[in-house]
DSSP file (Angstrom, degrees, kcal/mol; ACC not computed):
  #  RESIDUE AA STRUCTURE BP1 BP2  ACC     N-H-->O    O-->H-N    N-H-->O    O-->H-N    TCO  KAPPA ALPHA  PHI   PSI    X-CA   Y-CA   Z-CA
    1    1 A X              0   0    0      0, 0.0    12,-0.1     0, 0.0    50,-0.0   0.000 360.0 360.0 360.0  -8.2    6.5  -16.2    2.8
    2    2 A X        +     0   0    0      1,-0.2    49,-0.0    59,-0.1     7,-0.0   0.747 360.0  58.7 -88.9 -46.2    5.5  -15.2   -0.9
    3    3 A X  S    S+     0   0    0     58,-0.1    -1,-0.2     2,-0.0     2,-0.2   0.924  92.9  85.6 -57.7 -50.1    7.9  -17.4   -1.9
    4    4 A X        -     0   0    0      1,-0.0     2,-0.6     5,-0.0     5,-0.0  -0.407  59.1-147.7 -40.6 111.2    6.6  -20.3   -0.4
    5    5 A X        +     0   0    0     -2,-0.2     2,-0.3     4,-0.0    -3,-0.1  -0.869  33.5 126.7-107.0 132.8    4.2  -22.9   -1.3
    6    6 A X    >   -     0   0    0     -2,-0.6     3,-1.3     1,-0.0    -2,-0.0  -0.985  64.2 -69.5-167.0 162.7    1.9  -24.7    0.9
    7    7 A X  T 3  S+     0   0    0     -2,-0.3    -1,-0.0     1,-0.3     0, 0.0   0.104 114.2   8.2 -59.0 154.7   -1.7  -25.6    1.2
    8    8 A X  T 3> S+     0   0    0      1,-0.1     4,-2.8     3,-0.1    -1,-0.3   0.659  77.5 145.9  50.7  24.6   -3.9  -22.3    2.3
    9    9 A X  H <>  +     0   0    0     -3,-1.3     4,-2.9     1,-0.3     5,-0.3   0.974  63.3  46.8 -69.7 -58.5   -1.3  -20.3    1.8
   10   10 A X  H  > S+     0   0    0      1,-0.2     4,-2.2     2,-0.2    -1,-0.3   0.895 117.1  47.4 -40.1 -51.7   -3.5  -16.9    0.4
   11   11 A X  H >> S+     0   0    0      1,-0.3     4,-3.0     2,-0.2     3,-1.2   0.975 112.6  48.8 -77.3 -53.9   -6.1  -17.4    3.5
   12   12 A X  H >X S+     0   0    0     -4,-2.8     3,-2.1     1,-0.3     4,-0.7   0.844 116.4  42.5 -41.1 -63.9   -3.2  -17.8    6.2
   13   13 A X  H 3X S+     0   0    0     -4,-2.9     4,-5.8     1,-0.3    -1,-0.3   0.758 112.3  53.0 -71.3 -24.4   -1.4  -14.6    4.8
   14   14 A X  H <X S+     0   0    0     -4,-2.2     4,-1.6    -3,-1.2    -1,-0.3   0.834 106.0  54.9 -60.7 -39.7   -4.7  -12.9    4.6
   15   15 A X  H << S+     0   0    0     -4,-3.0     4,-0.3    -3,-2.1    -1,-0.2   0.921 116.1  39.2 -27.9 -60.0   -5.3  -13.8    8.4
   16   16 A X  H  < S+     0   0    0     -4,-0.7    -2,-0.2     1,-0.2    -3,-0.2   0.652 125.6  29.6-103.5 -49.7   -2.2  -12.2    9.2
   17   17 A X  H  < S+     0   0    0     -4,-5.8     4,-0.2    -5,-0.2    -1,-0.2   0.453  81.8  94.7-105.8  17.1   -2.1   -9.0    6.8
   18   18 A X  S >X S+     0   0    0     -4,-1.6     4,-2.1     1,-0.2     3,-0.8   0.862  83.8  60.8 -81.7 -38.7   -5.6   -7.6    5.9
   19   19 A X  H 3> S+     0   0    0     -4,-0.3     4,-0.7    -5,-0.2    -1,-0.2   0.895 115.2  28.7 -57.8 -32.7   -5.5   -5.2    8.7
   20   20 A X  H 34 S+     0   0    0      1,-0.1    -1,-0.2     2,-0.1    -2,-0.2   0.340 121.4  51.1 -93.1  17.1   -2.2   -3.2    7.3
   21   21 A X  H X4 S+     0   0    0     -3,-0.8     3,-1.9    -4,-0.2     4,-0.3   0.762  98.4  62.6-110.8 -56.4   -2.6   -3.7    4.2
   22   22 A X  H >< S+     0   0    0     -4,-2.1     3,-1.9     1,-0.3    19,-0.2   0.809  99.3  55.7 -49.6 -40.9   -6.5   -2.6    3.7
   23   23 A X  T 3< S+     0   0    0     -4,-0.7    -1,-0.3    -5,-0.2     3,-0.1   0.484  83.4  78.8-102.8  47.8   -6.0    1.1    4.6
   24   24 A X  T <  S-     0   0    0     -3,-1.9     2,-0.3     1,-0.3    -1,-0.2   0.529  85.1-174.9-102.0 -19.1   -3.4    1.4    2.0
   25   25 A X    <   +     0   0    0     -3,-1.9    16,-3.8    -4,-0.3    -1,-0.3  -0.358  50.6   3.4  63.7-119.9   -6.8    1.6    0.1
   26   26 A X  E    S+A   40   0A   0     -2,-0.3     2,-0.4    14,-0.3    14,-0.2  -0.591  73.8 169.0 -84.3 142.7   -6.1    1.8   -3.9
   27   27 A X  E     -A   39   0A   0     12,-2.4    12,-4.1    -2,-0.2     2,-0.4  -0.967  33.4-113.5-165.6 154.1   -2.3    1.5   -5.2
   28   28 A X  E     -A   38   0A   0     -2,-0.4     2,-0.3    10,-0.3    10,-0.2  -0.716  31.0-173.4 -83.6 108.9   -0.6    1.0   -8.7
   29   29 A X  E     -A   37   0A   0      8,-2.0     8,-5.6    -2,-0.4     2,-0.4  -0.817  15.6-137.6-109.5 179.0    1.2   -2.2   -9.3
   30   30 A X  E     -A   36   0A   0     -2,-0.3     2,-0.5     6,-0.3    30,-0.5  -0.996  20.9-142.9-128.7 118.6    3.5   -3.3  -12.6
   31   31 A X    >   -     0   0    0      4,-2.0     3,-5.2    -2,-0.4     4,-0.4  -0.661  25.3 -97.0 -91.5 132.1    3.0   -6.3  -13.5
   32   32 A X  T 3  S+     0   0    0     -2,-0.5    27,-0.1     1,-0.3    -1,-0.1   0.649 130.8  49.9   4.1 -40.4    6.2   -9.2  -15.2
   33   33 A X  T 3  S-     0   0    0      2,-0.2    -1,-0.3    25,-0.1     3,-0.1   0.391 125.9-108.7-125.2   4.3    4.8   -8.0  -18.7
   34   34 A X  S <  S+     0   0    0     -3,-5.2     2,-0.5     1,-0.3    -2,-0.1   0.830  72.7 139.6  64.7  36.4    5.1   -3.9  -17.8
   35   35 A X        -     0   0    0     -4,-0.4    -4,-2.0     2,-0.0    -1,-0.3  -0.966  51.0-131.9-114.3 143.1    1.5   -3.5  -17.6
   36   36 A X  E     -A   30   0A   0     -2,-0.5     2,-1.2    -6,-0.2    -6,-0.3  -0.302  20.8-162.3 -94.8 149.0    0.4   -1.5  -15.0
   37   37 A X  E     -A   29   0A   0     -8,-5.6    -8,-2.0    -2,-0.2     2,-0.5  -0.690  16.8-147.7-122.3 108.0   -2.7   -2.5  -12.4
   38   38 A X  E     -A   28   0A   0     -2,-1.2     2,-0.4   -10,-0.2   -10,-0.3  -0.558  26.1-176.1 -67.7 115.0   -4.5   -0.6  -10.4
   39   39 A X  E     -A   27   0A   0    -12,-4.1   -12,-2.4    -2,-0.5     2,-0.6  -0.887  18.7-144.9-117.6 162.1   -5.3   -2.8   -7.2
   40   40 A X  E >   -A   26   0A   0     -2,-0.4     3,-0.6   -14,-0.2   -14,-0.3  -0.971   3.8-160.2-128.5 133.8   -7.6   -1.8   -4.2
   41   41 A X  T 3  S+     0   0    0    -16,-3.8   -15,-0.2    -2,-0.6   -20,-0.1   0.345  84.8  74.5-100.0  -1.6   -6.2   -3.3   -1.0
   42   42 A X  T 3  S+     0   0    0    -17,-0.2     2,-0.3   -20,-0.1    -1,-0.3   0.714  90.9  79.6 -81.0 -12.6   -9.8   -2.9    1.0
   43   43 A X  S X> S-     0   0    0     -3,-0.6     4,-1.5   -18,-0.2     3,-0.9  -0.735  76.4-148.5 -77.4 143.8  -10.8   -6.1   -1.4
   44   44 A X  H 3> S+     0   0    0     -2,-0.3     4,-1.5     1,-0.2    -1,-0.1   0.580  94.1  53.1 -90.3   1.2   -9.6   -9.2   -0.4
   45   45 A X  H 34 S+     0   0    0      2,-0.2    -1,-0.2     3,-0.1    -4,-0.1   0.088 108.5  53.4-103.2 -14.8   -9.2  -10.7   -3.7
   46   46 A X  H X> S+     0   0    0     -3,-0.9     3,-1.0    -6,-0.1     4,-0.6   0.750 106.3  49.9-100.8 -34.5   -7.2   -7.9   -4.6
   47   47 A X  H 3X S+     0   0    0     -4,-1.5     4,-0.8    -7,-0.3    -2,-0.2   0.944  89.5  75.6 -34.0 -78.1   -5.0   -8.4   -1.6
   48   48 A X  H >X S+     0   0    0     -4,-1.5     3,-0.7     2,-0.2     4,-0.7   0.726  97.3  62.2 -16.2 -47.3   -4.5  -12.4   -2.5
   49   49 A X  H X4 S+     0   0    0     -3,-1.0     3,-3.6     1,-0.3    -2,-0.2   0.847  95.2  53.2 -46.1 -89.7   -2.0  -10.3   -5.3
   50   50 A X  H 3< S+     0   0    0     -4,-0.6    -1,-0.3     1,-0.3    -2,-0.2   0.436 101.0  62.9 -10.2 -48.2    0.1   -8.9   -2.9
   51   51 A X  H << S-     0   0    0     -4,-0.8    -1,-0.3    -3,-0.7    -2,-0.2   0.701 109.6-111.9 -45.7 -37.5    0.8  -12.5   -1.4
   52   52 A X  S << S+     0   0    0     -3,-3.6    -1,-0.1    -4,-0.7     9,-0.1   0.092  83.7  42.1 110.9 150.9    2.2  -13.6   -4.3
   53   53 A X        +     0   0    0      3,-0.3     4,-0.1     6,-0.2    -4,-0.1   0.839  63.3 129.3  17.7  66.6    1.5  -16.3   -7.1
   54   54 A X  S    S+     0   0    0      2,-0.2     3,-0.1    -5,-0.1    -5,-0.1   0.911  87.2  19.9 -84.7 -51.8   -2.1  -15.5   -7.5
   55   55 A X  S    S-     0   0    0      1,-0.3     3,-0.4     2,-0.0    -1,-0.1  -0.046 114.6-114.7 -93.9  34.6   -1.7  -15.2  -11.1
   56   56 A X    >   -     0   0    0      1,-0.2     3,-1.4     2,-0.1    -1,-0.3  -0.129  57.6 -25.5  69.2-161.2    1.3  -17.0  -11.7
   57   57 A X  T 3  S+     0   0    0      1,-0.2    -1,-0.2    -4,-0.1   -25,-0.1   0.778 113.9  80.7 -54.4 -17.8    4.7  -16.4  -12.9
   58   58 A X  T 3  S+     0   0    0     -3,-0.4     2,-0.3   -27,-0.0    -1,-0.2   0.681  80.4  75.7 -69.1 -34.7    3.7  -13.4  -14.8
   59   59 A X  S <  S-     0   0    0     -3,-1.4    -6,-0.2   -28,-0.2   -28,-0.1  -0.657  88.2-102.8 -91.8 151.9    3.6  -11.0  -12.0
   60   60 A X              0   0    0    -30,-0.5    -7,-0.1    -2,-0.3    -1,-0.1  -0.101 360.0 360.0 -36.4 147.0    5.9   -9.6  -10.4
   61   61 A X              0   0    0     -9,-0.1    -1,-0.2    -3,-0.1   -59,-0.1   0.499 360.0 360.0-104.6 360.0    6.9  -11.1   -6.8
């Protein structure tokens, strides 16, 4: 579904994953440009990453 575009896409996926995702609590991603991110998965705004093309092509999928 990351792949995918369609209207509401972040809220749907957020629906659907906030409970397993959230008590993964802080985790390290690497971003398209090899900079590394700390994101914390109890935010939901950090989550939206995870979904895929929050910040464009630049990150990784």
């Amino acid at each position: 579904m990351r792949r995918l575009h369609f209207p509401h896409k972040l809220g749907i996926l957020e629906r659907f994953f906030k409970n397993h995702l959230a008590p993964f609590g802080k985790c390290w991603i690497t971003t398209a440009y090899g900079i590394n991110w700390l994101l914390d998965l109890k935010n939901p705004t950090h989550r939206w990453i995870v979904y895929g093309d929050y910040e464009g092509p630049h990150l990784k999928n």
